[in-house]
C-alpha positions in Angstrom: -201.7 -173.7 -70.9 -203.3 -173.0 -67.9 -204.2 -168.9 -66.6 -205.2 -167.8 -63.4 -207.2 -164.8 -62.4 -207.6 -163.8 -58.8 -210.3 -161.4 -57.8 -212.2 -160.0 -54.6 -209.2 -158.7 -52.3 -209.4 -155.4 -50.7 -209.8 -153.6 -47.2 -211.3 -155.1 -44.4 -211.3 -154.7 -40.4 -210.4 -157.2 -38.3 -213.3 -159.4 -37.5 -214.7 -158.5 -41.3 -214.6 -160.9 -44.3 -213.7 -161.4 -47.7 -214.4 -163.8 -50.3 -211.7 -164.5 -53.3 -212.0 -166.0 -56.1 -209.6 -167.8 -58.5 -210.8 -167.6 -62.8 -209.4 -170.6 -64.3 -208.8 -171.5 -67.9 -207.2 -174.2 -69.7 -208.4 -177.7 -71.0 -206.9 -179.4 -67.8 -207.9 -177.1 -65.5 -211.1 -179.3 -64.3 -208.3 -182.2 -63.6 -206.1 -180.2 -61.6 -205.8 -179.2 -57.6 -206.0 -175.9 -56.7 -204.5 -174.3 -54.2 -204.3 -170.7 -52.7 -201.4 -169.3 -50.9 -200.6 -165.6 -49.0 -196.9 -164.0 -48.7 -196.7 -160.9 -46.3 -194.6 -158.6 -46.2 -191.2 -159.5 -45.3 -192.0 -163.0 -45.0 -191.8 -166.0 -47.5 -195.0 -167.5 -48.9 -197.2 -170.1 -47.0 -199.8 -172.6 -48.1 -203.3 -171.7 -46.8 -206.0 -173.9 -48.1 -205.9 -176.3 -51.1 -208.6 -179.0 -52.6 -208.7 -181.6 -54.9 -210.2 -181.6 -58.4 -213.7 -183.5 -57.7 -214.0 -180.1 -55.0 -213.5 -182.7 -52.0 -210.4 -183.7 -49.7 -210.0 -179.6 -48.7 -207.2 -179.2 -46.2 -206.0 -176.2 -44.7 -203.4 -173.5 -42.5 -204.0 -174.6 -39.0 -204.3 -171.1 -38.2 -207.5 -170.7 -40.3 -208.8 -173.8 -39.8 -212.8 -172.4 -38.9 -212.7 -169.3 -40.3 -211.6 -170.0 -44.3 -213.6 -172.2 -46.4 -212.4 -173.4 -49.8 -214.4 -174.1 -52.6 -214.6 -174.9 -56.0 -217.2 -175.1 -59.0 -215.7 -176.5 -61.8 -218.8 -175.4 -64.1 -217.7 -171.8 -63.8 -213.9 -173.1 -63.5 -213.6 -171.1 -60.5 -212.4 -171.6 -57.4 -213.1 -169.3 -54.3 -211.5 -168.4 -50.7 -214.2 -167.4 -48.5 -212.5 -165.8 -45.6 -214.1 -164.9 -42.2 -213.4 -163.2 -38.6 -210.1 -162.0 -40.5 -207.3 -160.7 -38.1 -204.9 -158.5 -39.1 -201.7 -160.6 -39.8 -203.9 -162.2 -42.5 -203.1 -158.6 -44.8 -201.1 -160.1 -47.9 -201.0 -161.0 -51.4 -203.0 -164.4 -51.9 -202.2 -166.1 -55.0 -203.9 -169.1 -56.6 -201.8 -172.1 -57.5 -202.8 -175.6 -59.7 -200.9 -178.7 -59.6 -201.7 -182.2 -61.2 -199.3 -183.2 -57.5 -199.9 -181.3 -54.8 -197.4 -180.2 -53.4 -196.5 -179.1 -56.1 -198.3 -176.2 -58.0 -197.0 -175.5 -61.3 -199.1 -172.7 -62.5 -199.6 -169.5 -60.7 -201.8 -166.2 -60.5 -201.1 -162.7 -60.2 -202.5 -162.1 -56.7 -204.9 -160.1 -55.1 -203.9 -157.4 -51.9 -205.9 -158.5 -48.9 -205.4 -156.0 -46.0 -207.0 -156.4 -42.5 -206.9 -153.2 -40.2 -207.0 -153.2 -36.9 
């Protein structure tokens, strides 16, 4: 069984930052992509960054390309979201997702609030 734990959302202007990070546990977890993803309100949920289990092969949103990194360290099993010149239309819940496939992510966080005034 694999459990994930998002942390580090909160309030932040526009042009701030934010870093998340994503608590993993499970005896797979090491083995498995991670991915995060955001759903705003109103709107259906979108990939935003995901990489591979070694921590390479990172791919990303086009729209955040340059601004979000994503990075892993499978000593801590954590995985983090670091998040910069945010804009407002970034504000939404960004959940952690693992998958053995990508795309497919079979195991799911809670989510963390991230809200980006203007």
């Amino acid at each position: 069984q694999v459990q994930l734990v998002e942390s580090g959302g909160g309030l932040v202007q526009a042009g701030g930052s934010l870093r998340l990070s994503c608590a993993a546990s499970g005896p797979t977890v090491s083995t498995l992509n991670i991915g995060w993803f955001r759903q705003a309100p109103g709107k259906s949920r979108e990939f935003v960054a995901a990489v591979g289990w070694s921590g390479g092969h990172p791919y990303y949103l086009d729209s955040v390309k340059g601004r979000f990194t994503i990075s892993r360290d499978n000593a801590k099993s954590t995985v983090y979201l670091q998040m910069n010149n945010l804009k407002p239309e970034a504000t939404a819940v960004y959940y952690c997702a693992a998958g053995a496939t990508p795309p497919n992510f079979e195991y799911w966080g809670q989510g963390t609030q991230v809200t980006v005034s203007s």
